[in-house]
Structure formats: C-alpha cells, structure tokens
VOBAPA-429043 format. One record per residue: residue in one letter; residue number from 1; z, y, x of N, C-alpha, C in turn. Coordinates in Angstrom, 1 decimal. Layout:
residues N
(pt 'a',NUM,(Z,Y,X),(Z,Y,X),(Z,Y,X)),
...
END
This chain:
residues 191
(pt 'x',1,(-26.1,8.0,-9.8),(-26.6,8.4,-8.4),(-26.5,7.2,-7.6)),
(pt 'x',2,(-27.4,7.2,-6.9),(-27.4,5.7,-6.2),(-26.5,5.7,-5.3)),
(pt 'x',3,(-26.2,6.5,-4.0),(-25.6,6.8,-3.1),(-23.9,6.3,-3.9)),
(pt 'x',4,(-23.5,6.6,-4.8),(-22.2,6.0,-5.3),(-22.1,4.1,-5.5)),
(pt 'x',5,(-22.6,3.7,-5.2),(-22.8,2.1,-5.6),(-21.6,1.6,-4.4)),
(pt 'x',6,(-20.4,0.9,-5.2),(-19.8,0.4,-4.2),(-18.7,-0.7,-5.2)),
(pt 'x',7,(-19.6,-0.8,-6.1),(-18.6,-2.5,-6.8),(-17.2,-2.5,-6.7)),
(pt 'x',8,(-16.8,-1.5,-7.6),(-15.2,-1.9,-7.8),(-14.7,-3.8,-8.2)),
(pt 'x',9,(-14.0,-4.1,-7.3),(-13.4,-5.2,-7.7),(-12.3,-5.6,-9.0)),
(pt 'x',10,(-11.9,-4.9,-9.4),(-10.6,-5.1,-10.7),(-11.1,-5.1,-11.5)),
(pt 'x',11,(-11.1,-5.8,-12.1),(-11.5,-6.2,-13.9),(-10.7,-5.7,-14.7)),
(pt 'x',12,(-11.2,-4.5,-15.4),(-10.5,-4.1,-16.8),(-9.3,-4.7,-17.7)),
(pt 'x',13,(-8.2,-4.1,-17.5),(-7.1,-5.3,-18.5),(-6.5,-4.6,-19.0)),
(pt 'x',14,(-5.1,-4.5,-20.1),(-4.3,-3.5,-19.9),(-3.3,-3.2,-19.3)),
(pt 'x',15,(-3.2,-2.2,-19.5),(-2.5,-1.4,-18.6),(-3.5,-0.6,-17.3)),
(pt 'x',16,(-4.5,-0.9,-16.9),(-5.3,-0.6,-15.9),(-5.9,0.6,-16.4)),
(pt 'x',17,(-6.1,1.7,-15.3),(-6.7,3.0,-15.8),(-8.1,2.9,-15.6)),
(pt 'x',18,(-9.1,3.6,-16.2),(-10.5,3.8,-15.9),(-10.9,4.9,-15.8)),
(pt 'x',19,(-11.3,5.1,-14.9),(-12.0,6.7,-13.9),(-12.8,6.6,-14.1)),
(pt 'x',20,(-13.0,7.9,-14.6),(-14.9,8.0,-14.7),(-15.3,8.0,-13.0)),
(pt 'x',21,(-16.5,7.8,-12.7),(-16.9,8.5,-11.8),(-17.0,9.8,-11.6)),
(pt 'x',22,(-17.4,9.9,-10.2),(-17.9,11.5,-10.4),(-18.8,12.0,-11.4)),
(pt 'x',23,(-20.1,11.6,-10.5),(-21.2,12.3,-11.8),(-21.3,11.4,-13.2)),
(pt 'x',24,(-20.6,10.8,-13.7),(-20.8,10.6,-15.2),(-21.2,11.6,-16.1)),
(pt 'x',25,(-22.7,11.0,-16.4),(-23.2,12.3,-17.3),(-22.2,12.4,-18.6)),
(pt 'x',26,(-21.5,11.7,-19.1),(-21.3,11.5,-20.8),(-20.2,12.5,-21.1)),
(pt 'x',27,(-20.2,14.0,-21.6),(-19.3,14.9,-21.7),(-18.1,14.1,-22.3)),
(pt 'x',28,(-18.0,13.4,-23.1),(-17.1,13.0,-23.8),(-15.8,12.4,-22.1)),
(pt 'x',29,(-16.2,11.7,-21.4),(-15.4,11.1,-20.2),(-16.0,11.5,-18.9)),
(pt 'x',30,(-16.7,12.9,-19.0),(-16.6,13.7,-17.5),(-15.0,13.9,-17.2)),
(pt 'x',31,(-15.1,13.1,-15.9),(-13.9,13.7,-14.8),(-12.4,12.9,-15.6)),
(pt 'x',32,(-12.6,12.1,-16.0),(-11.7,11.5,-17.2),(-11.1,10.5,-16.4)),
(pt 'x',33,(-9.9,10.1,-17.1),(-8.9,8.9,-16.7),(-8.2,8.3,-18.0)),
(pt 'x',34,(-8.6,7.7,-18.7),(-8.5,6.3,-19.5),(-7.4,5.2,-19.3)),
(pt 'x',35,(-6.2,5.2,-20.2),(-5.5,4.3,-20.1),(-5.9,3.4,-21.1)),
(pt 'x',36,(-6.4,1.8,-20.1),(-6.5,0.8,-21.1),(-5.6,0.3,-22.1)),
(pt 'x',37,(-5.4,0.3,-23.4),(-4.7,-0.8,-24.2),(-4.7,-2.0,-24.6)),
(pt 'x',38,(-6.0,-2.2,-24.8),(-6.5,-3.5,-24.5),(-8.1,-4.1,-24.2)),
(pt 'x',39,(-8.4,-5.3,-24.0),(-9.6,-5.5,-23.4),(-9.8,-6.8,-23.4)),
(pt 'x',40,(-10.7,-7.3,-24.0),(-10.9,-8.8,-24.6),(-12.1,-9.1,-25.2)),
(pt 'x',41,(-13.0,-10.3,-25.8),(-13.9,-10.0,-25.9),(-14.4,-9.9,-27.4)),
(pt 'x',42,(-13.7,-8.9,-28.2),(-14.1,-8.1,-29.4),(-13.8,-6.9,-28.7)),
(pt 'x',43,(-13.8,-6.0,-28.0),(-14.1,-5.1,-27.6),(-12.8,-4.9,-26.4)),
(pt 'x',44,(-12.7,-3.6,-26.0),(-11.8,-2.9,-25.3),(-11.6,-1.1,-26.1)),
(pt 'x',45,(-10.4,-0.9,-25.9),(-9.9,0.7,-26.3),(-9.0,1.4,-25.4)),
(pt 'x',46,(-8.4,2.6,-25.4),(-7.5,3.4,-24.3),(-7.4,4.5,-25.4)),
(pt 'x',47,(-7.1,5.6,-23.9),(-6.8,6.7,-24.2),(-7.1,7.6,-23.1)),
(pt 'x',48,(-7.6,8.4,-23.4),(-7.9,9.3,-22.1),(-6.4,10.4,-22.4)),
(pt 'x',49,(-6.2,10.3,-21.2),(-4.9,11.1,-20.7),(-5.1,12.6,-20.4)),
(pt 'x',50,(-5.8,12.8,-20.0),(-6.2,14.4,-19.6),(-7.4,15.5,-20.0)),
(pt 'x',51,(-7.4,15.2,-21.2),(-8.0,16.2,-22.1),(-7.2,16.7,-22.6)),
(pt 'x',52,(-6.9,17.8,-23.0),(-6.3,18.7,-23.4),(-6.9,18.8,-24.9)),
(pt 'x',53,(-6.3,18.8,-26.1),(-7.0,19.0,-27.5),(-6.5,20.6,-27.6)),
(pt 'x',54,(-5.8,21.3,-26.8),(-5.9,22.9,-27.5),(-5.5,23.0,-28.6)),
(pt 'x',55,(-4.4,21.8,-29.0),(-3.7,22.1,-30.2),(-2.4,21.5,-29.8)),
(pt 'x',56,(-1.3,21.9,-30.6),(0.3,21.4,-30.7),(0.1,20.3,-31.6)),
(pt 'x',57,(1.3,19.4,-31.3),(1.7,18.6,-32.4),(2.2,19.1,-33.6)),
(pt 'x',58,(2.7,20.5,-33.8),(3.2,20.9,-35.3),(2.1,21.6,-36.0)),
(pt 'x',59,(0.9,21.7,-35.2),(-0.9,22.1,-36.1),(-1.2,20.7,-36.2)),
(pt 'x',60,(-1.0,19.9,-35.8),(-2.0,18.7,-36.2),(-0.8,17.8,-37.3)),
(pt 'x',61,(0.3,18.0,-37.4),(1.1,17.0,-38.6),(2.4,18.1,-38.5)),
(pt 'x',62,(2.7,18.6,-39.8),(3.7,19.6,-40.6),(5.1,18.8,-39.7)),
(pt 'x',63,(5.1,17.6,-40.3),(6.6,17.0,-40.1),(6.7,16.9,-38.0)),
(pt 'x',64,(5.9,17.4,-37.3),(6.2,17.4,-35.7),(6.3,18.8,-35.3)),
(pt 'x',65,(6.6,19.9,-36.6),(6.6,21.3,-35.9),(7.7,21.5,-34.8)),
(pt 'x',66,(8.7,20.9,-34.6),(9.9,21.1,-33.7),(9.6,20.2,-32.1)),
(pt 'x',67,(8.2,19.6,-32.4),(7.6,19.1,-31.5),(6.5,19.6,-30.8)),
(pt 'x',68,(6.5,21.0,-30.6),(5.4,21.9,-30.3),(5.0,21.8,-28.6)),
(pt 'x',69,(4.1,20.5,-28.8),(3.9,20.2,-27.4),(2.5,19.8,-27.6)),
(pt 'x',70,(1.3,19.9,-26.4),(0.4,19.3,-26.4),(-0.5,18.1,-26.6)),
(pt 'x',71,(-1.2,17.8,-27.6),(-1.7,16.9,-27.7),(-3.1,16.7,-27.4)),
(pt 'x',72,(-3.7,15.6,-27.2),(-4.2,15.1,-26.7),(-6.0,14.7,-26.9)),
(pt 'x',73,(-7.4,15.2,-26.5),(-8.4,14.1,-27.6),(-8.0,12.5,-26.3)),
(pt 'x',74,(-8.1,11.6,-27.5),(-7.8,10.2,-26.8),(-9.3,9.7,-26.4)),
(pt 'x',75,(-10.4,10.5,-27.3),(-11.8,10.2,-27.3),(-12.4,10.0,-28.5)),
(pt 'x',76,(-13.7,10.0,-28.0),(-14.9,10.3,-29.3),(-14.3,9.3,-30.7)),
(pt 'x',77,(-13.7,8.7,-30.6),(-13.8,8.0,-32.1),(-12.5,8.1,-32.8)),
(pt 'x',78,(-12.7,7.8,-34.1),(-11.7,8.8,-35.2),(-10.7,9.3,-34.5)),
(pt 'x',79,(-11.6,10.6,-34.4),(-10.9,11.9,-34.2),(-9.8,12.6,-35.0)),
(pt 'x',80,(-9.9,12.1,-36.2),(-9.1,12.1,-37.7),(-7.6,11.7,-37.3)),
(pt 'x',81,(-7.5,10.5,-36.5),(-6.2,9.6,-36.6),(-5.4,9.9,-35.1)),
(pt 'x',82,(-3.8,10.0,-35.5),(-3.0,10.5,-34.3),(-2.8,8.9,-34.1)),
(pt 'x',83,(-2.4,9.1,-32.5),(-1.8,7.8,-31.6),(-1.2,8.6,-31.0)),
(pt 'x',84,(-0.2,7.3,-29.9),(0.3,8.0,-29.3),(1.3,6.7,-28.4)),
(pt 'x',85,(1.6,7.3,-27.0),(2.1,5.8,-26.1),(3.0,6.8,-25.6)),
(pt 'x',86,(4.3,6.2,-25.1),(5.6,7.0,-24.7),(6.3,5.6,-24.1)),
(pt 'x',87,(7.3,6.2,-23.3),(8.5,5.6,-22.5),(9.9,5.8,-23.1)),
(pt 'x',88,(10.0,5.9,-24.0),(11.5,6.1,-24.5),(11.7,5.1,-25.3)),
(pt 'x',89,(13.3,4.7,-24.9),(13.6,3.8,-25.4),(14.6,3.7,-26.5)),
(pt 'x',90,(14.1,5.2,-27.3),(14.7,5.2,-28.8),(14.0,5.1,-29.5)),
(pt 'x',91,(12.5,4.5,-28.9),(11.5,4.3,-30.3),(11.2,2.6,-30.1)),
(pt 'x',92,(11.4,2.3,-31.1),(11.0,0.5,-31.1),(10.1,0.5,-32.1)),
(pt 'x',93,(9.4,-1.1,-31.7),(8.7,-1.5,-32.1),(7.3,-1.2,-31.8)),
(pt 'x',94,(7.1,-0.8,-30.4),(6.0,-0.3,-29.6),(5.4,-1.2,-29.3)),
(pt 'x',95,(3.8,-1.4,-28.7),(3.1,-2.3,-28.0),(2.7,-2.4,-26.7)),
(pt 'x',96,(4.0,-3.2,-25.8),(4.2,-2.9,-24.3),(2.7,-3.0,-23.3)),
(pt 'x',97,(2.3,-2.0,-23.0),(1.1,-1.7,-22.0),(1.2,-2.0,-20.7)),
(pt 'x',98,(2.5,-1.5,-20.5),(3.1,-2.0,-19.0),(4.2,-1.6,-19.1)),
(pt 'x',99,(5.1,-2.0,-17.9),(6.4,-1.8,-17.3),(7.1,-0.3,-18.0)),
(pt 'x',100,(7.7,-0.1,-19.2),(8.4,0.6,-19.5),(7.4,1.8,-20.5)),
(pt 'x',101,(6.2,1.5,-20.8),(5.1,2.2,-21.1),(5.1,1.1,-22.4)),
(pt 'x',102,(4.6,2.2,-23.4),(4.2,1.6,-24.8),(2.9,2.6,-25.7)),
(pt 'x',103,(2.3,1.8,-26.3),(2.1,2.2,-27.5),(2.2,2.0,-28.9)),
(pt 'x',104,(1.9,3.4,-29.7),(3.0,3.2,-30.9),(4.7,2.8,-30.7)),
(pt 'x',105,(5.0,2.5,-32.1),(6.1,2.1,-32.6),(6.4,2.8,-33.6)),
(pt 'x',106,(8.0,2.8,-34.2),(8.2,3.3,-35.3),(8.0,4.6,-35.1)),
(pt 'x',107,(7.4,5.1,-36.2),(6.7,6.5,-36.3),(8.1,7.2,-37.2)),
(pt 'x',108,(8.6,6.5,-37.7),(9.7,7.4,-38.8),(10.6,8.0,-37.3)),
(pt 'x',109,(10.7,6.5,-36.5),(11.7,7.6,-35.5),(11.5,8.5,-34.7)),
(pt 'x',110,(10.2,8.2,-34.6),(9.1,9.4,-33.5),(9.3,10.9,-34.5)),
(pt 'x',111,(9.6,10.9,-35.7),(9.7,12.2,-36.4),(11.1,12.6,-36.3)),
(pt 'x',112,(12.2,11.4,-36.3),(13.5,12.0,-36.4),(14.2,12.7,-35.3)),
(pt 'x',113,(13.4,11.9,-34.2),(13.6,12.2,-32.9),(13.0,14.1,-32.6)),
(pt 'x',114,(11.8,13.9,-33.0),(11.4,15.1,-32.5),(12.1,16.6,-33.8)),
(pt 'x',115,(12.3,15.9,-34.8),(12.9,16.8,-35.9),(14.3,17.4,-35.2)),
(pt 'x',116,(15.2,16.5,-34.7),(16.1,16.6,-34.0),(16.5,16.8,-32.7)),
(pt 'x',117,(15.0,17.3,-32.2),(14.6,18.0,-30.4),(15.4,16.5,-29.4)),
(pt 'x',118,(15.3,15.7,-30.0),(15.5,14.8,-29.0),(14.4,14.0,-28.4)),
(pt 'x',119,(13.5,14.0,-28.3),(12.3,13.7,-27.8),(11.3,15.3,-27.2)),
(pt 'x',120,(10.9,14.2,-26.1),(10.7,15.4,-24.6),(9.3,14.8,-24.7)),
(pt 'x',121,(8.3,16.4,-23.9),(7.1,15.9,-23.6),(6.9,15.1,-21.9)),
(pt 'x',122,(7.9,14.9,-21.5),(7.6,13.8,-20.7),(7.7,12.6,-20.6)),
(pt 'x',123,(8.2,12.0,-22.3),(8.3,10.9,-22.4),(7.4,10.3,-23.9)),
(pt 'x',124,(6.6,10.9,-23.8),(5.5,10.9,-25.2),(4.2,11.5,-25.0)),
(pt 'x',125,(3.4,11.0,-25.0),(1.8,11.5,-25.4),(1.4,11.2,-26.9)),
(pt 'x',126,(1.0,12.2,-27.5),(-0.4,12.1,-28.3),(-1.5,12.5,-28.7)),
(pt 'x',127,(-2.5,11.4,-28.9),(-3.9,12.0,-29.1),(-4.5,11.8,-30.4)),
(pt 'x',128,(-5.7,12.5,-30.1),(-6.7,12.6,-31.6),(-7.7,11.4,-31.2)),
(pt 'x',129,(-7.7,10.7,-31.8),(-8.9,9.7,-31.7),(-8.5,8.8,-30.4)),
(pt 'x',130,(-9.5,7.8,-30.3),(-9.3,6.9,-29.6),(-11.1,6.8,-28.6)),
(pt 'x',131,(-10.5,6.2,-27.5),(-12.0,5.7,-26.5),(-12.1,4.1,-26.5)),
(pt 'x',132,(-13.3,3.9,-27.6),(-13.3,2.1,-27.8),(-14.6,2.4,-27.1)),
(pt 'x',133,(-14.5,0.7,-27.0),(-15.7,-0.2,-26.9),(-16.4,-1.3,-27.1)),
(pt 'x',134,(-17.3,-2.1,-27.6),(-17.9,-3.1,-28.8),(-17.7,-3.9,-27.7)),
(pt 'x',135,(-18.1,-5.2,-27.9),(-17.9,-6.1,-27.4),(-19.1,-6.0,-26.5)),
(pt 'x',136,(-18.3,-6.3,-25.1),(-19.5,-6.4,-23.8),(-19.7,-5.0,-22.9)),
(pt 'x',137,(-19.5,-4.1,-24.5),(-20.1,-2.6,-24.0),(-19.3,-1.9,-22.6)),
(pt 'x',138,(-17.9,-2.2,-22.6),(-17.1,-1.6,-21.3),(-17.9,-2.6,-19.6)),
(pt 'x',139,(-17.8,-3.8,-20.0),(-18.2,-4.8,-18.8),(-20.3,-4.3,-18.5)),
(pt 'x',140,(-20.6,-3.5,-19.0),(-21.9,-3.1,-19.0),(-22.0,-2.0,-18.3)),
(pt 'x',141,(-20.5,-1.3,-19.3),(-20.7,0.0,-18.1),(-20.1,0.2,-16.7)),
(pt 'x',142,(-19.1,-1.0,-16.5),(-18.8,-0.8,-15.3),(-19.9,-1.3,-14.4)),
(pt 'x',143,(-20.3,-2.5,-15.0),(-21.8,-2.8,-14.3),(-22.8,-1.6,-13.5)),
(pt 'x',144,(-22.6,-0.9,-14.4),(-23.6,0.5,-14.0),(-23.0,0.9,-13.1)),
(pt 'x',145,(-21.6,1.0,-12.9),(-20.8,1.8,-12.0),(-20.4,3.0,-12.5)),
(pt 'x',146,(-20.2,3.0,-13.6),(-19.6,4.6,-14.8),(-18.4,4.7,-14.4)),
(pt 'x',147,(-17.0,3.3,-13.9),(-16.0,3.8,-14.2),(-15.2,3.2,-13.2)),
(pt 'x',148,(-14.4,3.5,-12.3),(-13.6,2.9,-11.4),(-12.3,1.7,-11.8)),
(pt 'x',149,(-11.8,0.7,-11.6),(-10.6,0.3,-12.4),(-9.7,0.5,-11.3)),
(pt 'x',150,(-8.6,0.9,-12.0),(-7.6,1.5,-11.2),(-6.3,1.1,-11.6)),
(pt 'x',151,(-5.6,-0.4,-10.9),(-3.9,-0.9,-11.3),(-2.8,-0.1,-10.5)),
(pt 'x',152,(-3.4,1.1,-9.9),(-2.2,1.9,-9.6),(-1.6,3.2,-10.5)),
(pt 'x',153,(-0.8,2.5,-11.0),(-0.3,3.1,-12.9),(1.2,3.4,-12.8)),
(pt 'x',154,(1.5,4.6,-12.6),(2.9,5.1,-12.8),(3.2,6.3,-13.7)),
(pt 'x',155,(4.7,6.1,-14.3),(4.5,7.0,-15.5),(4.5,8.7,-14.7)),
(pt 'x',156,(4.9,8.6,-13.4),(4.6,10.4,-13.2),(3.2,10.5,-13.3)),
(pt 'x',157,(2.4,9.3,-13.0),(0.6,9.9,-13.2),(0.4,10.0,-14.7)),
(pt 'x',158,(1.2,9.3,-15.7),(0.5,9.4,-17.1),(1.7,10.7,-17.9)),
(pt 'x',159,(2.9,11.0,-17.6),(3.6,11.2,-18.4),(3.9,13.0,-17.3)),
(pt 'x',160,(3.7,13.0,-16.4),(4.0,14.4,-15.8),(3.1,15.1,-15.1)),
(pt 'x',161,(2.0,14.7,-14.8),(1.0,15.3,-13.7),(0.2,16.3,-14.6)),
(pt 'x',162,(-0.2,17.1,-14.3),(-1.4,18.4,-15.0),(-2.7,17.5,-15.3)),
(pt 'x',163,(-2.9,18.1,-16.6),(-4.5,17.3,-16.8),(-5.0,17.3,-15.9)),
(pt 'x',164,(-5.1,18.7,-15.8),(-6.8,19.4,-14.5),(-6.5,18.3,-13.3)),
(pt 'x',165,(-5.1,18.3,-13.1),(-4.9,17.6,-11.5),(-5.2,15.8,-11.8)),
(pt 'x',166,(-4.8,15.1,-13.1),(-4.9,13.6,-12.9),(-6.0,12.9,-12.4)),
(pt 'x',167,(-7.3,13.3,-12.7),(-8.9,12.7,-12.4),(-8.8,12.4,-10.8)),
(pt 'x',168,(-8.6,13.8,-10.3),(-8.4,13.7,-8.2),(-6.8,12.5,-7.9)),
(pt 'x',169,(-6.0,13.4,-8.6),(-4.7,12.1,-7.9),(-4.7,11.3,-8.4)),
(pt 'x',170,(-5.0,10.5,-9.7),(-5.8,9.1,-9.8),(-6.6,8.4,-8.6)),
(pt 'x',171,(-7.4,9.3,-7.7),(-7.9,8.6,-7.1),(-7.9,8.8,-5.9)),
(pt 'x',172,(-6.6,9.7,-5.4),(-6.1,10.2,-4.2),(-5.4,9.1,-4.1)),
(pt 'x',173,(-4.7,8.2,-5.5),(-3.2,7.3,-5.2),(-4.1,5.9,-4.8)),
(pt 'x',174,(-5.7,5.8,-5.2),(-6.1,5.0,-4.6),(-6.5,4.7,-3.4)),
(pt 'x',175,(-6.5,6.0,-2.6),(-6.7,6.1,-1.2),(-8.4,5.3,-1.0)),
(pt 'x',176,(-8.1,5.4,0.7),(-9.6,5.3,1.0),(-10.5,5.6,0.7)),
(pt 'x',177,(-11.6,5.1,0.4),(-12.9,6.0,-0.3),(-12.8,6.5,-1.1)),
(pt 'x',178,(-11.8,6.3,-2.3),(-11.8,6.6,-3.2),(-11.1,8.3,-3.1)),
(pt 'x',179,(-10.3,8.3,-2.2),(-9.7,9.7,-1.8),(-10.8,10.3,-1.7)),
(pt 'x',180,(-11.7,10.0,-1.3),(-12.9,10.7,-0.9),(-13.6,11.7,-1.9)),
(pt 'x',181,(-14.0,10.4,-3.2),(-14.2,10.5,-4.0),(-13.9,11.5,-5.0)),
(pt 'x',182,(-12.5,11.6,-4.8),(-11.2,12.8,-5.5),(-12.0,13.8,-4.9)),
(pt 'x',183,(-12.8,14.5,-3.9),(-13.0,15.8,-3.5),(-14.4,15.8,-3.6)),
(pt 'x',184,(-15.0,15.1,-4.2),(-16.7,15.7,-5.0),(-16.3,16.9,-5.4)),
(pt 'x',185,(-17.3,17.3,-5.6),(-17.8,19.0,-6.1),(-18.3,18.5,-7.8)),
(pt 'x',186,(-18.2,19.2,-8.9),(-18.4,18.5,-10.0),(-19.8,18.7,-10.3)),
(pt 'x',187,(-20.2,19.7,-9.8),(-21.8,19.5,-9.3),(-22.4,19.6,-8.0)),
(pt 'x',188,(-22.8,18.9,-7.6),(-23.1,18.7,-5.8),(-24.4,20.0,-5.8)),
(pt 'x',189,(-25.4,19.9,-6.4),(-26.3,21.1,-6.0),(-25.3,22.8,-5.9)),
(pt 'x',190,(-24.6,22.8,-6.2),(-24.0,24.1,-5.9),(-23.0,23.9,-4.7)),
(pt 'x',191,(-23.0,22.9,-3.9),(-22.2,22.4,-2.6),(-22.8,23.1,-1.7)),
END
C-alpha cells in the first residue's frame, strides 16, 4: 500500500525484531513478529514468536510430555525440525541473541529439566521450523517496506505477552507512528 511508505531506519541484526507490516500479503508472516538470530551476508533467520502451532511439546517429541506447553511454527521452512530460544540459566551452551536471551543449548538438559518440571513456559519457547532468508532476500524486503525493525526487545514481549496481543504491543512499545500502526484494522475495506 503506498500510503504506508515511511523508511524504517534500523538495519536488521540480531537480536532486533521484524514486524510485519500491516497489510503484508504473505500468510506465512501476516501480523507477525520475528525474532532475528542472525543476519549477515549469506542470509538472515529468526523465529516468529506468535504463532501458535496448536500443538504441545509432549505431541511433537515423546521425551517433553511433562512439558505440555505450547509450541510454536517458527516459519515456513523445515517445519520437520524443533528450535527453540529461552532465558534460563540451567541450560548452557546456548547462542547469546541478546542480554539474558539464547538460542539453543544443551538439549539433554532442556529434557532433564522439563522431565523433572523444572523448566517453566516463561522461560523457554519452541518452534517448528524456522523463518530464513537467501542472501540479500531480507534487505529487499525491507526495501519494499514488508517489515518494520524493531531494537525495542524485552523478555516480557518474547517470553510472557499473548500471541494475539505481541504484533500491536510490539508496536505500541515503539510508540509514535508506529502506535498508530498497532490499531489498523486487518482489513481496512471493512473499516
């Protein structure tokens, strides 16, 4: 939509979130919020945070049934393979995203933990698949204006807020226009 053109200044890195726009046609990241992992020039990847996959962790892997919490699609690509980024500091060997935020790490303790109900769903996400992108392909679409970059990143927005609610308070915490933004209609002809 033309009327949206307004050149986000932040450059994609990680740790930085990526908001879809409003009207983004691409079902896969309507209304979506994307935590970057990394971004360089063989590609960029994340995770979208607020999709809901409508399944538990003890349907998607036997050994996390005492972990019957929601998981996640991360996005369109291998939808096959679990990930997953958390704040706890009884899993090592994670790959620091930001300030107290990881992804992965040891996976044997991510089992023993949750085998032994010591791990909480507000200190763990995981998803099905991943949201990549080929080399160039993210800096093309922000070009277009598909996706907002957003360095205002705290773990109550990734680790406790309601799916439905993260896309608007993502972009309420950015204020200004962007608040604005947060109160589109998801289709304007029915406005």
């Amino acid at each position: 939509m033309e009327f949206f053109r307004y050149k986000n200044k932040l450059k994609p890195e990680r740790g930085r979130l990526l908001i879809s726009e409003p009207f983004l046609p691409d079902p896969n990241f309507e209304r979506t919020v994307v935590l970057l992992c990394e971004h360089n020039e063989e590609g960029s990847f994340g995770f979208v945070l607020n999709k809901p996959a409508m399944l538990k962790a003890g349907e998607v892997m036997d050994e996390l049934q005492n972990f019957n919490h929601e998981v996640y699609v991360g996005g369109p690509v291998q939808q096959d393979t679990l990930h997953f980024i958390h704040r706890s500091t009884k899993i090592e060997n994670g790959e620091l995203i930001l300030e107290n935020i990881y992804w992965g790490g040891t996976f044997d303790q991510v089992l023993l933990l949750a085998d032994t109900r010591q791990l909480y769903p507000n200190e763990i996400k995981f998803f099905l698949g991943y949201s990549g992108w080929g080399p160039g392909q993210l800096n093309d679409e922000l070009e277009q204006d598909s996706w907002i970059v957003c360095d205002f990143v705290t773990e109550e927005l990734l680790f406790e807020t309601e799916p439905a609610l993260m896309w608007k308070k993502a972009l309420e915490n950015m204020g200004g226009r962007y608040s604005v933004y947060a109160n589109y209609p998801v289709d304007p002809n029915l406005n």
